[in-house]
N, C-alpha and C positions, 0 to 999 in steps of 0.2 A: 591738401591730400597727403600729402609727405609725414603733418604733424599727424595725419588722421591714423596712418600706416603706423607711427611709432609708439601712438597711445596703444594701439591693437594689442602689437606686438609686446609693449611690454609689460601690458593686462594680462596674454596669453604664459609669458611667462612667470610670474608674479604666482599665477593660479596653478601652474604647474610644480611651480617648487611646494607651494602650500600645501599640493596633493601629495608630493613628493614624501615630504616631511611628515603628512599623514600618515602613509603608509607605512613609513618607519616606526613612526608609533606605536601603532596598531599592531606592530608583526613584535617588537618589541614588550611593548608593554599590556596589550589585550590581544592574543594571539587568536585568529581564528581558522575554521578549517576552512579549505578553498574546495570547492566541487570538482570531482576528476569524474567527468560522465561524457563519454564516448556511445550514441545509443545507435548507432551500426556495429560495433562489439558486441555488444550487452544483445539487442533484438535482432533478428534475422525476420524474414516474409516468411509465411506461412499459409499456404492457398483453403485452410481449414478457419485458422483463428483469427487473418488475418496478419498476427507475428506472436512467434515465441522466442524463448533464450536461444542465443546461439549454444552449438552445442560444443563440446572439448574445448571449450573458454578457461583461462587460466589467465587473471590480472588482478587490480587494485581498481576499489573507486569506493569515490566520496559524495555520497549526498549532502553533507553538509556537519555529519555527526560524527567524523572520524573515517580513515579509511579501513575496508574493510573486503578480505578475501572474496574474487567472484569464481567460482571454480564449477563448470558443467562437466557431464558424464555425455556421451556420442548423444544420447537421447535429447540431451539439453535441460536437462533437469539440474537444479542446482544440487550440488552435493561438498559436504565439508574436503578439507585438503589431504590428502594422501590417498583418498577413495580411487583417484581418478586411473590407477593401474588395475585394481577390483574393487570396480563397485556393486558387483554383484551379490545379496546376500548368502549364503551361506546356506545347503540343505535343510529342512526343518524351520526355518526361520519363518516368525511370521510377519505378516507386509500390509503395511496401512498403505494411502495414500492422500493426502490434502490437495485440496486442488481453490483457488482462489485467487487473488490479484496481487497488487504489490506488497500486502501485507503478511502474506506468507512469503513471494517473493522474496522480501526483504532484504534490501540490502544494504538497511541503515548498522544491521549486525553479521557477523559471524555467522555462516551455516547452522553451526553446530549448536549457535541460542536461540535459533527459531523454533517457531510451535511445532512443525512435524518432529525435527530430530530431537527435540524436548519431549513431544508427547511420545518418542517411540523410546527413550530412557525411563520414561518416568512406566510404562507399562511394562518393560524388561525387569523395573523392580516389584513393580504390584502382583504383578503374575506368575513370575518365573519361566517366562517361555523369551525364547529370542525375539524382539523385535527390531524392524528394521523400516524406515519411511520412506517413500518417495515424495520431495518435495513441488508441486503441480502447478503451484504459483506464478502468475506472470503480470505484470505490472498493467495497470489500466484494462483488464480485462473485467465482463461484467456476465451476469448468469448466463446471458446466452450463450456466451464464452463456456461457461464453466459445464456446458450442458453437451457441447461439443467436444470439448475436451474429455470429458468424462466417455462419452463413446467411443472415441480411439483409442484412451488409456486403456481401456477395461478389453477391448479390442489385444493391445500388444500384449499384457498382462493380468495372470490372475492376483485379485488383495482378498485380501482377509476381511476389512475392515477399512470402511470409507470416510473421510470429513470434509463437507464442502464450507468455505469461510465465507458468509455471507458481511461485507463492510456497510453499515449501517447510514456510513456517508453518504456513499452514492451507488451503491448497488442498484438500487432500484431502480429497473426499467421500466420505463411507459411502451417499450411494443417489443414482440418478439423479434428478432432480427435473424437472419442465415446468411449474412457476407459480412465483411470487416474490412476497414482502411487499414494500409500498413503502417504499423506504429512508426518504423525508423524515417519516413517518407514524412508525416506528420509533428517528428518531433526534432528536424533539423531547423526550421526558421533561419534559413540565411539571410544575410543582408542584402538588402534589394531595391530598388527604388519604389517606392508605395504607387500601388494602381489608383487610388482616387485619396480625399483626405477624412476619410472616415475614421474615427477613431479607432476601431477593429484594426482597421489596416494598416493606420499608423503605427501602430504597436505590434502587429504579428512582420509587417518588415520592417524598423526602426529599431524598437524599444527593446522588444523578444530578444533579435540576434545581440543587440550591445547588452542586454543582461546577461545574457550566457557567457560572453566573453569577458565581462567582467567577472563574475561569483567565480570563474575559474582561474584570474590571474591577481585579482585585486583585495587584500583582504581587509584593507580600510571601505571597499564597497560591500562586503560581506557586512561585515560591524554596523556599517550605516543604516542599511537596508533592514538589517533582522530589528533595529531601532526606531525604527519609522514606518513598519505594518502597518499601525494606526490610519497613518494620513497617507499611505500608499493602499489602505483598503479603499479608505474614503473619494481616492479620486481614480478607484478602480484600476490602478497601475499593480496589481498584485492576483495570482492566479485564485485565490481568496473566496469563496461564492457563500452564500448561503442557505442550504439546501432544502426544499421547499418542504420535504418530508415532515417535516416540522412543525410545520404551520397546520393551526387547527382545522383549518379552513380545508387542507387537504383530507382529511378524514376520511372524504366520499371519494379518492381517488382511485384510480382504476390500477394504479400501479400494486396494490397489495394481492390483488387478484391476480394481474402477473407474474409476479413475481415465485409466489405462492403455483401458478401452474407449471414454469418453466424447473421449480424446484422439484413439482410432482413427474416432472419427464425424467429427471435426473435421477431419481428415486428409484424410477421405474428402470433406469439402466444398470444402475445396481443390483436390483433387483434380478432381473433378469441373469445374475452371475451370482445367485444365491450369497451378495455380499451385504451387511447389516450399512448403512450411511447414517450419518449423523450430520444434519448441520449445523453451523455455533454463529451466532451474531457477534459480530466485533464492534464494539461501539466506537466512535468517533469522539477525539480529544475531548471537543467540550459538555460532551456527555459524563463524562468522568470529570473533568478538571472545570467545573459549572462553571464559577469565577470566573473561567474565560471564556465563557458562554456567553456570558452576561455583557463581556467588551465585545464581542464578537456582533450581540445585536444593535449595541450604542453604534456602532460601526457602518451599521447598514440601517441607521434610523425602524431597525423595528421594534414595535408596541409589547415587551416583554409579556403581554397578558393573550397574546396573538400565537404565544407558540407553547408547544408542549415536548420536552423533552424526552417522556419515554413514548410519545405515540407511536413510532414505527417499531418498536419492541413489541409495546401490546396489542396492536393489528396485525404483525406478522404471527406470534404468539398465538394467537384464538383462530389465526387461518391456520396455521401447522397443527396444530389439535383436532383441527374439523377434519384436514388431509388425511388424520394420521403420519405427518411426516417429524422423525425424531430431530430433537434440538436441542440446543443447549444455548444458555443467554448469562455472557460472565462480566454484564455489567456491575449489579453490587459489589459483587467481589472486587473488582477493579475500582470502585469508590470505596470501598472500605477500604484497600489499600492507599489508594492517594490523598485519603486521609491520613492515613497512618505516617506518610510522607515520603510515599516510594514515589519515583520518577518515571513513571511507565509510557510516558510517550515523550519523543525527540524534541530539542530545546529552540534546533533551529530547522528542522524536518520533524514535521510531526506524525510521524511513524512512529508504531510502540520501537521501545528500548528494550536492550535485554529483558529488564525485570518485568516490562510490558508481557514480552515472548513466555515468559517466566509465570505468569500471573493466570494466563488466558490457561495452558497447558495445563496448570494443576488443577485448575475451575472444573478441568472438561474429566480429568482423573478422578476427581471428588466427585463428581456427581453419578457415578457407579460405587457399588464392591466390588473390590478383586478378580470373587467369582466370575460375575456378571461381563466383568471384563474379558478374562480366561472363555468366558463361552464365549464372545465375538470373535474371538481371534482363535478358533478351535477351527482346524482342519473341518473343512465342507464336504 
């Protein structure tokens, strides 16, 4: 037993220095970013949406892509840094608002590179009027969300001009819904002792907490992990799914009809504040970057000739037409650029990047004149 105790232990140590010396490595010579995510900071309860931003938030964090200013206004809207003394615009000013999930969110970048305060520069120059954005974004929300929200915004204040970002990932619902779990309740996974040995459960008390704890202190487990997606899709140890919208076979689904109604509610609230809305599709990584589309389905053993890449484009597309509800779709654009070789979605969070934020913005600017512009945003 004695020899049994000392093989253990000097296994245990043996593997520790090995990790050790790993780590060293890795911080040394392939440095990577550690995750600084606190999401009781970040999210607060909300008896509307379920949870928004907390609000007069002022710190750092890291998804995975760099750290990056998080800075809210009382409302809990994100806004760039020095706003936070007046964030109020200015008389005459005119006022969009985007309202969507984590991809306007976005907190793989700087405020000031995301698509609202990009689209409200980029109109300040087309037009010549003042403009100014409210950023409406909240991570993991989904239209029902964005349907809610848009009736309280519109509620506290008046806009000029509306943009709801529909994410083509996983936006679409299969039913209408009017309650919501609280995000920060939902996204702690402490360590726990597992209720039975279900896989599920295995990993949302086990696996869940020791990854959170590592991506934020280990950054030879960063390195590994972002290297081994592959065989961590394959045995489902990775948040990874793939999204059924896809599949041809969905075609007849019911969710494009919802989706498409709950967008017609949203419309209608705009409306009702005599303000013009626009919605824009966001495509998902491997919509743009196919290549990894293509490992994506080797991944999950599906029959490349089973799925269709633009189907939930052009199903949402010919329902927003029949609605009448306006849209905008900056897929092309975003493949013709990452052809061109621009990097527009995150390397180890795949969230657009800057030039992503960058790309989408000018898509939605190009597809008006000026004019056309200058009248959305003309005093009501």
């Amino acid at each position: 037993m004695k020899e049994f105790v000392k093989k253990f232990l000097l296994l245990a140590l043996s593997l520790g220095l090995c990790l050790a010396i790993g780590e060293v490595f890795v911080r040394v010579c392939y440095p990577q970013q550690l995750v600084v995510m606190n999401p009781q900071a970040i999210w607060r309860y909300d008896d509307l949406t379920g949870w928004y931003l907390t609000g007069n938030a002022d710190s750092k964090v890291n998804t995975g892509e760099g750290p990056v200013h998080f800075v809210t206004d009382a409302d809990g809207h994100r806004i760039p840094r020095g706003w936070a003394e007046n964030p109020r615009p200015a008389e005459g000013t005119a006022k969009i608002i985007a309202i969507g999930d984590s991809f306007i969110e976005a907190l793989q970048v700087e405020c000031e590179d995301t698509i609202p305060q990009v689209l409200a520069g980029l109109l300040t120059e087309k037009t010549g009027l003042r403009v100014t954005a409210t950023n409406d974004g909240v991570s993991d929300w989904n239209p029902n969300q964005y349907y809610y929200e848009t009736k309280r915004a519109l509620r506290r204040e008046k806009y000029d001009l509306g943009f709801v970002f529909i994410y083509i990932g996983n936006d679409l619902v299969d039913k209408i819904e009017a309650s919501f779990e609280e995000k920060a309740k939902a996204m702690q996974h402490p360590l726990r002792m597992p209720k039975n040995l279900s896989p599920y459960e295995l990993v949302d008390s086990l696996l869940y907490p020791l990854n959170n704890f590592l991506e934020r202190r280990s950054q030879l487990f960063v390195f590994v992990k972002y290297r081994m997606q592959f065989i961590l899709t394959r045995v489902g140890l990775t948040a990874n799914y793939f999204p059924e919208i896809f599949l041809k076979s969905e075609k007849g689904s019911p969710k494009w009809r919802i989706q498409t109604e709950i967008c017609e509610k949203i419309r209608d609230e705009f409306q009702n504040q005599n303000t013009p809305v626009t919605f824009v599709f966001l495509p998902a990584v491997y919509q743009v970057q196919q290549d990894d589309f293509h490992s994506f389905l080797r991944n999950f053993n599906i029959p490349f000739d089973s799925v269709d890449l633009e189907q939930p484009n052009r199903m949402l597309a010919a329902l927003f037409k029949e609605k009448s509800l306006a849209f905008i779709d900056p897929l092309e654009a975003m493949r013709k650029q990452a052809k061109n070789g621009a990097l527009l979605y995150g390397k180890t969070d795949a969230h657009l990047t800057r030039a992503g934020h960058r790309v989408v913005a000018e898509t939605i600017i190009d597809s008006m004149p000026a004019d056309m512009w200058k009248e959305k945003l003309a005093p009501k």
